[in-house]
C-alpha positions, 0 to 999 in steps of 0.5 A: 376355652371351649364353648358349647353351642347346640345339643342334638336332641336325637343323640350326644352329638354336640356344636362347639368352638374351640378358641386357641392362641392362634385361632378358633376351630369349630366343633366337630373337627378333623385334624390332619396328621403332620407327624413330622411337620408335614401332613404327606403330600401336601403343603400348607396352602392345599391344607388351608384350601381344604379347609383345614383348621388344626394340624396334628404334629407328635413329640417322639418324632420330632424330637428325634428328627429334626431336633428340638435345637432346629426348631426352637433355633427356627422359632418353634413349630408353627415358623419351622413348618410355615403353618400359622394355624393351630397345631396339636401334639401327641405326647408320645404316649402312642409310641409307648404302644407302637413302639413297644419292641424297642420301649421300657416302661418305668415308673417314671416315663419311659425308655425308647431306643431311636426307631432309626440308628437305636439311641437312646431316648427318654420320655416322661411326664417332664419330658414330654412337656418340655418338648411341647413347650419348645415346638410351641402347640397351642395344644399339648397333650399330656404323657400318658401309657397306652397299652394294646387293646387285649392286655392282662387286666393287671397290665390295664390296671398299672397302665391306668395308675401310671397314666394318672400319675404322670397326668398330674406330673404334667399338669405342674410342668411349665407351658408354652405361652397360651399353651392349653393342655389335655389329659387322657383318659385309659382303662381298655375296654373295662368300665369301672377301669375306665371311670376310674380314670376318667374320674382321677383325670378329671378332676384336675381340670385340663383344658380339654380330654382325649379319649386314649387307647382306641384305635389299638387292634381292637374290633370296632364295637369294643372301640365303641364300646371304649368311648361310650362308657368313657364320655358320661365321666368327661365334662360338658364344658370341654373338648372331647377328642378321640385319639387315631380315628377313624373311617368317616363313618366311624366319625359320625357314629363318634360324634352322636357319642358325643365326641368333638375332635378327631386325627386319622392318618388314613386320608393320605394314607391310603391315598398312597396306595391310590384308594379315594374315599367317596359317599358311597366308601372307597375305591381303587382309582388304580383298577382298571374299571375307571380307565376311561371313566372321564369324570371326578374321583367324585360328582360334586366334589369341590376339592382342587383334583375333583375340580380339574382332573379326572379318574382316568387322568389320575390312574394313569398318574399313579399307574405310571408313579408319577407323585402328582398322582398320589398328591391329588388323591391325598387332597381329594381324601384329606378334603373329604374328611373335612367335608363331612365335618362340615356337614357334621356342624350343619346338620347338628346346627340346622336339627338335622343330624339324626337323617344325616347319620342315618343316609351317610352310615348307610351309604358308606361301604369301606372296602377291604384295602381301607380296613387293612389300613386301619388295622395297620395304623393301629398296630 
């Protein structure tokens, strides 16, 4: 159940609370990415130091590895992974686009050979949901087809007449105990496609909506362009969430749009590679201007590495590859991320929201390596 709390009188941005069987989560929120049951590098406690309140899990990979026999014999997802909070899965539908060299799209889901010894697996709406089910989410999201962001229209069109068809398949199929359920929205960058969908998608009431096929290779103003003539046809009275974004300036302009919840593989990823991210954008920890900079990735920071360790201390980790390295920088991003969210909700609490758009969107300057990052994650 999703509750509206407050509006922005300045822009869509909207407070909410979304109560789910195994907690509530206050909107606008970040969730984590824990494809394969574990967000990288780190472990459910510095998650919940972090303050994190959902995690992101993905039916494709799980249920390749480890199986669903493991986890419904470990009593589901939250008992495998010791994660008592509430977990949102991906259909799959992603993979559909991700995974397209080694997929056939039919008209009845779709078939996939393994992305690691080449079996074969099927996927549809069925499918998809009895996965869900056995992993036990408190929310699934329905199967749906994602195409690239420059496909034909004709490509579009029967992406978007599939992924309404399959909506209503899934809605039919058993759920979980408490499981909600969220459809998807498609239709590229065309907005009569897009309504289309919205429409069709709508009106067989789910628990919530994802805004589906950004955050697919296409330029940020067309990825804009996608959720702002998306959001007027999504009800006011349920969750909004715009599926593999973004940078943190991307997710406050997403929050004016009037979207609620978001999933981005970029803080631990990233992290990896020993870029931070801060309120002035992002940094190379590894350079070699921080070598003996004696303070915090960044001043004021309350997350655990900011808190005891310093830059030179954490460049000198990961230049020498030790992973306590890149596992303080993936807590201090997956803590930035949802710091912001937080201030988010304060400043659309307090009325504040439009000034605190305006300073966060002009002091952030993502840099080269961050963007490339993204692009990969898209693609």
């Amino acid at each position: 159940m999703f509750e509206l709390l407050r509006t922005d009188p300045t822009s869509k941005a909207r407070l909410g609370r979304l109560t789910t069987a195994r907690g509530v989560i206050e909107t606008p929120a970040y969730m984590p990415v824990g494809t394969q049951a574990t967000v990288k590098a780190l472990d459910p406690r510095e998650l919940v130091e972090a303050g994190t309140q959902i995690l992101l899990g993905n039916t494709y990979h799980l249920c390749i590895r480890p199986g669903l026999d493991i986890i419904r014999t470990a009593g589901g997802l939250h008992s495998f992974m010791a994660w008592p909070h509430p977990i949102l899965t991906d259909s799959g539908g992603f993979q559909v686009f991700s995974l397209a060299k080694i997929r056939k799209v039919k008209a009845h889901g779709v078939e996939f050979k393994s992305h690691l010894d080449g079996s074969p697996l099927f996927l549809g709406p069925k499918e998809a949901m009895e996965i869900q089910r056995v992993l036990g989410s408190d929310i699934a999201m329905v199967f749906d087809e994602c195409p690239p962001h420059n496909a034909p229209a004709k490509e579009q069109h029967l992406a978007v007449e599939r992924t309404i068809r399959w909506a209503r398949e899934c809605r039919e199929q058993p759920r979980a105990a408490g499981q909600q359920v969220f459809g998807i929205v498609q239709g590229g960058s065309d907005s009569a496609l897009r309504e289309h969908c919205a429409r069709a998608i709508t009106v067989l009431d789910f628990d919530g909506y994802a805004i589906g096929g950004v955050s697919v290779g296409e330029p940020e103003p067309e990825m804009m362009k996608a959720i702002e003539i998306t959001e007027p046809f999504l009800p006011a009275d349920k969750a909004r969430y715009a599926m593999g974004l973004g940078t943190p300036a991307q997710m406050v302009e997403l929050v004016a749009r009037g979207v609620d919840m978001f999933d981005c593989v970029l803080p631990t990823r990233v992290a990896r590679n020993g870029t931070a991210f801060t309120r002035r954008g992002t940094f190379a920890i590894k350079g070699g201007a921080v070598k003996a900079e004696f303070r915090p990735i960044e001043e004021g920071c309350e997350c655990f590495a900011c808190r005891h360790f310093t830059r030179a201390y954490i460049r000198h980790l990961l230049n020498v590859n030790e992973i306590l390295g890149l596992r303080l920088v993936s807590i201090h991003n997956t803590h930035f991320y949802l710091q912001v969210m937080r201030e988010v909700r304060a400043a659309i609490a307090s009325g504040t929201f439009a000034e605190y758009r305006r300073q966060f969107v002009a002091n952030y300057i993502p840099t080269r390596r961050v963007l490339a990052a993204r692009a990969r994650a898209q693609g």
